[in-house]
SEDREN-734119 format. One line per 10 residues: number of its first residue (from 1); their letters; for each residue x, y, z of C-alpha. Coordinates in Angstrom, 2 decimals. Last residue first. Example, Ala and Ser with C-alpha at 12.3 -4.5 7.8 and 13.67 -1.06 7.14 Angstrom:
<lumdos>
2) SA) 13.67/-1.06/7.14 | 12.30/-4.50/7.80
</lumdos>
This chain:
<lumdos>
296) XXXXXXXXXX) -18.25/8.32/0.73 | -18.80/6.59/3.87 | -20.65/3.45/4.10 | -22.12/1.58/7.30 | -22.20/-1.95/7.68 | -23.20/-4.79/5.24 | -20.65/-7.37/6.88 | -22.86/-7.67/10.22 | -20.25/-8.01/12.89 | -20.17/-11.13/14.87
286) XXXXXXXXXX) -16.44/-10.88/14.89 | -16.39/-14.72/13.35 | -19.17/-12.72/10.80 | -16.81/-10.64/9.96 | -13.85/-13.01/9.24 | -16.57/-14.65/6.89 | -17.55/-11.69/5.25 | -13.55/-10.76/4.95 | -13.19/-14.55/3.49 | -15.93/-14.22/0.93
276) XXXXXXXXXX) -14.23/-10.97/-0.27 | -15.52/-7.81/-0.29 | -13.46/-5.70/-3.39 | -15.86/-2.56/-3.57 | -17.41/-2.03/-0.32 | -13.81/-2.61/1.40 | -13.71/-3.21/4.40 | -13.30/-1.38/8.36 | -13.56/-2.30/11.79 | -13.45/1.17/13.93
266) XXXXXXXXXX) -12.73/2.32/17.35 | -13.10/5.79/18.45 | -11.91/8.32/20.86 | -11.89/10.13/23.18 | -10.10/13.96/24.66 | -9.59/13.86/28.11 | -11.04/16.51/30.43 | -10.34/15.29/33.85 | -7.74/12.99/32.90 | -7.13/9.84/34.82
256) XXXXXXXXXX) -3.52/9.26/35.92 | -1.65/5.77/34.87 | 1.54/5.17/36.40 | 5.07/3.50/33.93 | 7.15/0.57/34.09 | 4.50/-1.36/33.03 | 2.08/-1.30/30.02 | -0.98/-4.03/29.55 | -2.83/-1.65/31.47 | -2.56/0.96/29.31
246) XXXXXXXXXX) -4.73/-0.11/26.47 | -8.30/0.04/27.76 | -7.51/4.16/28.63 | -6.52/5.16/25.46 | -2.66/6.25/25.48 | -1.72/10.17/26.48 | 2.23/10.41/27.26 | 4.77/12.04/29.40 | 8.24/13.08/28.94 | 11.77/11.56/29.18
236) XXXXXXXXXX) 11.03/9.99/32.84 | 12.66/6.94/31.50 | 9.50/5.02/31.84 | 7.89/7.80/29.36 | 10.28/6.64/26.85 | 9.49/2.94/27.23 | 6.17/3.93/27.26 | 5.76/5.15/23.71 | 8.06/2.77/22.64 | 4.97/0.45/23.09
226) XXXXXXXXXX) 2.24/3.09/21.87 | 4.25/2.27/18.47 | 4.74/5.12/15.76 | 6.88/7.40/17.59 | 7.46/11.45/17.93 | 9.51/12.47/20.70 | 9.74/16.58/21.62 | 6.01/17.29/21.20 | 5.54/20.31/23.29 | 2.56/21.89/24.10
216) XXXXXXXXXX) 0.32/24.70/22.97 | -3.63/25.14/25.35 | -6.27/26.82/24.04 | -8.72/24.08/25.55 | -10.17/23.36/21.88 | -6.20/23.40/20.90 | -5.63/20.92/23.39 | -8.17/18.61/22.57 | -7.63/18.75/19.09 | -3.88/17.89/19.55
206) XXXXXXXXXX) -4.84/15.02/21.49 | -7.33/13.65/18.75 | -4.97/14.31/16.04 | -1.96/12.40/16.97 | -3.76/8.57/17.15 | -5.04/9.94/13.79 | -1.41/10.72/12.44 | -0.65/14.27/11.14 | 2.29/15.04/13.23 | 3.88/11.69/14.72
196) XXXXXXXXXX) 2.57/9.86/17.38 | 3.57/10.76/20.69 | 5.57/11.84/23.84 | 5.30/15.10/25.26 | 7.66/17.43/27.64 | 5.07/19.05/30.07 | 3.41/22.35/31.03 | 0.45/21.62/28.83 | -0.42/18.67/31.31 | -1.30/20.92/33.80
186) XXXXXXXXXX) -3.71/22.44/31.37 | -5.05/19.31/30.23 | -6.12/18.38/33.57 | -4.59/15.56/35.95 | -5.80/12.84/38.12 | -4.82/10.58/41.14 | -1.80/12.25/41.90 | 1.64/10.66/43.49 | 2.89/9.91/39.68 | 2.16/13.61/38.82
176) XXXXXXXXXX) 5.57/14.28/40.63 | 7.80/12.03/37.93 | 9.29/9.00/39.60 | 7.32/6.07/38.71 | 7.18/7.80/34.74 | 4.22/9.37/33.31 | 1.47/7.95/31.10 | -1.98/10.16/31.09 | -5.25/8.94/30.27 | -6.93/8.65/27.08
166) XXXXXXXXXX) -10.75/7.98/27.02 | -12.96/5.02/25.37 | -15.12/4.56/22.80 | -15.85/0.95/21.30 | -16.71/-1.40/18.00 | -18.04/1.60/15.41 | -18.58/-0.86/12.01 | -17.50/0.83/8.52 | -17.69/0.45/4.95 | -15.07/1.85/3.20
156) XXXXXXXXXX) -14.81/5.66/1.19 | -13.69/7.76/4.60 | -13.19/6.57/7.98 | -14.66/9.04/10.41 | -13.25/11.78/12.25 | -14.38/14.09/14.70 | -14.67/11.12/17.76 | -10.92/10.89/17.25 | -10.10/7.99/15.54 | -8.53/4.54/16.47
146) XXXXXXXXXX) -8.87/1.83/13.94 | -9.31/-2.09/13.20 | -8.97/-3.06/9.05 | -10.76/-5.46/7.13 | -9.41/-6.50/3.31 | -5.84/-4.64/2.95 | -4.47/-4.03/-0.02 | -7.84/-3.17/-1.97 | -7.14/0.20/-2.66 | -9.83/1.76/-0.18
136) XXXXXXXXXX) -8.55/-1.21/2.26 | -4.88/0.35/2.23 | -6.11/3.77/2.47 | -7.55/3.09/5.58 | -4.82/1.45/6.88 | -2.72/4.88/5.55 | -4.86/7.01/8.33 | -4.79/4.46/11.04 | -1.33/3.84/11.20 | -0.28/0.27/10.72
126) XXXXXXXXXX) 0.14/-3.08/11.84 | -0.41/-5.53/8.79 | -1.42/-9.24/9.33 | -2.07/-11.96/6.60 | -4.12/-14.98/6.43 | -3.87/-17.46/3.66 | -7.61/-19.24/3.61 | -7.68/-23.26/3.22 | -8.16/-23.62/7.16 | -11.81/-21.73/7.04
116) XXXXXXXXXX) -13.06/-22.90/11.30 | -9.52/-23.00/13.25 | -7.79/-20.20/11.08 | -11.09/-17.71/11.61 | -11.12/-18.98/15.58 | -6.91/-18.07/15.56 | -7.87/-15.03/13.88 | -10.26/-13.74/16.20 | -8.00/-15.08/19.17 | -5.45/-13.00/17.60
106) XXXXXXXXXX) -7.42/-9.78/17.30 | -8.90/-9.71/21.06 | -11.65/-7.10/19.54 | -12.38/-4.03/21.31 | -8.61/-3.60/22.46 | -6.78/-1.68/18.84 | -3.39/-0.14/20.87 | -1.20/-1.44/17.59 | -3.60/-0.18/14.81 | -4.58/-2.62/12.56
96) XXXXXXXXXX) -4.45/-4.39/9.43 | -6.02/-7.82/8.34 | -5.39/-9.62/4.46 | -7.38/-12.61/4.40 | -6.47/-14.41/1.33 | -8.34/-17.44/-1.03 | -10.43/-19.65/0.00 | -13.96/-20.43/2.15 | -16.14/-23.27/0.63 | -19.67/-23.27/-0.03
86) XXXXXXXXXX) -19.99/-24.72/-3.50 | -20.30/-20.85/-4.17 | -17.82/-19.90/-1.85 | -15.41/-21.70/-4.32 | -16.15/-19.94/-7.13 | -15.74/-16.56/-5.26 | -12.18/-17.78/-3.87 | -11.56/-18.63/-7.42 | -12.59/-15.09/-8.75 | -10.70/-13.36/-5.85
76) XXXXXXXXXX) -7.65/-14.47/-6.56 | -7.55/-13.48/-10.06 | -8.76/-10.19/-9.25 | -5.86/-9.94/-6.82 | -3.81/-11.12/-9.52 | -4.84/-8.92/-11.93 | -4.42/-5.84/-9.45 | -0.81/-6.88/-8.54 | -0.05/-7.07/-12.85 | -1.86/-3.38/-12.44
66) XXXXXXXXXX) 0.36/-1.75/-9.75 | 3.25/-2.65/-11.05 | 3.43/-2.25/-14.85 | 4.13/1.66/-14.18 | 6.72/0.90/-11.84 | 8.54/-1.53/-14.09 | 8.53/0.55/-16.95 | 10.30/3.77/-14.79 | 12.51/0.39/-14.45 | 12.36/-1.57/-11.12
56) XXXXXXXXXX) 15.26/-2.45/-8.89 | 17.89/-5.45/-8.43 | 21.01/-4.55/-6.88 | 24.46/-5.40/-6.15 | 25.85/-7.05/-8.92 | 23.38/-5.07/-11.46 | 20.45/-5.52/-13.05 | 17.32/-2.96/-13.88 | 14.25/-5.17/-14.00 | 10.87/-4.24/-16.07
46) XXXXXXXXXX) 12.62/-3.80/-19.20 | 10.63/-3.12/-22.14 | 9.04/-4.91/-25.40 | 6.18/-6.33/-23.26 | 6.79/-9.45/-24.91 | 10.17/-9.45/-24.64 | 10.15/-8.34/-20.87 | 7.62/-11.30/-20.03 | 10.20/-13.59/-21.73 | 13.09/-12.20/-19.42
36) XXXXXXXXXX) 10.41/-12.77/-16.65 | 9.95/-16.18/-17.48 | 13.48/-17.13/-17.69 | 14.30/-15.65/-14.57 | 11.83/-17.33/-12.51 | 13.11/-20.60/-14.16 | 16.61/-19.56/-13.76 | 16.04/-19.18/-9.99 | 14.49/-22.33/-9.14 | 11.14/-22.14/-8.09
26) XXXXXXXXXX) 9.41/-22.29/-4.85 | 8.06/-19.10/-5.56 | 9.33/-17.35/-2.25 | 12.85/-19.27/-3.22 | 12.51/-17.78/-6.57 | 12.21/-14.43/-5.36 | 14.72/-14.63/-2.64 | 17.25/-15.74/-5.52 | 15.79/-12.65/-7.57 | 16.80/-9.73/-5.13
16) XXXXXXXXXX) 14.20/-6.86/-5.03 | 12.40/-8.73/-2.50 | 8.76/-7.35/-3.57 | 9.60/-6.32/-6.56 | 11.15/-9.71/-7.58 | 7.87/-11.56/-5.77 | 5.96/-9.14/-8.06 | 7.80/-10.20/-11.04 | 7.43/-13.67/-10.10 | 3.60/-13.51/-9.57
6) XXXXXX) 3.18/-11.55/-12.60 | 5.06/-14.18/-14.56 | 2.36/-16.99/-13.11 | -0.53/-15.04/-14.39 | 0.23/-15.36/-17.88 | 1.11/-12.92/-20.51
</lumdos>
């Protein structure tokens, strides 16, 4: 088994179409094909099923998965740890965050990181807070920026608080809370919501709030980006909660202070397990110190 044929059965995977895979690989297609077939006959099972239309993964396949990726993130990280120790950055930076993150100005960060370790393959993942968390436990995802409510904190990774801020309240040009300067959450209660979905961080910490206050409301529109968010709330379709340092890169829509807004918090994130040389590094662009604070 050699590393190579996990790369092509993960690129296969990945695409589920083997052309794309080869391409990715920068391989011709019988090659990739080839090797995998060979990687199947030494395994003694298919990892491919094959049709005209469709290329998925066996009940074989699945289980192989997840280990041939492991190997070859363990493989990656051994030669980017040999080369930090002649002093050279390599390997992968894999980044995830949440789309309203505003403590850190995430694509000048990466453009510095880029600009100063040019051998490293940088990667970007927007994401809920909740499964970029479990990204970096697993070792998907090497730093990760969060929003939680001030109740929560991110669980088994090493952690860095950035900011706090306070939602305010979204409503269309038109709607009659646009003429006020602030609102309550029991005024609010009366209103058609937008927001995250059920279960989400970015959810939680407005739901907490108004349970706390006693207060039920309606979520009638449930979307993942704070950017939809307003387009929605522009239409005068219902009203939204966004943090506070985020909203004014919306328009279209009037921002009203909340008397008693829930908060929340900002988070970097890492592994404590699988730290890279080129998370430290991307840490230490941040200025944050890479041994942080661990959660079980």
């Amino acid at each position: 088994m050699e590393l190579q044929q996990l790369r092509y059965v993960l690129a296969v995977a990945e695409t589920n179409n083997f052309t794309r895979a080869a391409q990715r690989c920068l391989v011709v297609q019988s090659a990739l094909s080839h090797q995998i077939a060979r990687l199947e006959r030494e395994l003694g099972a298919k990892l491919f099923e094959r049709t005209s239309r469709r290329v998925r993964l066996t009940p074989a396949g699945e289980a192989f998965l997840p280990a041939a990726r492991q190997c070859l993130d363990a493989a990656e990280r051994a030669a980017a740890e040999a080369a930090a120790a002649v002093g050279e950055v390599r390997g992968r930076l894999a980044v995830g965050l949440i789309a309203t993150v505003t403590a850190v100005d995430i694509p000048r960060a990466l453009r510095e990181f880029r600009r100063r370790y040019p051998h490293v393959r940088v990667t970007l993942r927007v994401g809920a807070s909740d499964d970029l968390t479990d990204q970096v436990r697993e070792g998907t995802l090497d730093v990760a920026f969060l929003g939680l409510p001030t109740t929560a904190r991110p669980h088994g990774v090493a952690d860095h608080e950035l900011a706090r801020d306070r939602l305010v309240a979204v409503v269309a040009p038109e709607h009659p809370l646009a003429r006020e300067h602030s609102v309550d959450l029991c005024r609010l209660a009366t209103e058609i919501f937008v927001d995250l979905p059920a279960g989400t961080a970015g959810r939680l910490q407005s739901d907490q709030a108004f349970a706390a206050a006693g207060l039920d409301r309606e979520v009638a529109f449930e979307v993942t980006t704070a950017d939809y968010t307003a387009r929605l709330v522009e239409q005068n379709l219902g009203v939204a909660m966004l943090p506070s340092a985020y909203v004014p890169q919306l328009t279209g829509v009037v921002t009203l202070e909340v008397s008693d807004a829930p908060a929340r918090v900002e988070h970097v994130i890492w592994s404590r397990v699988t730290h890279t040389p080129a998370a430290s590094a991307f840490l230490a662009v941040l200025d944050i110190p890479s041994s942080g604070a661990a959660h079980p």
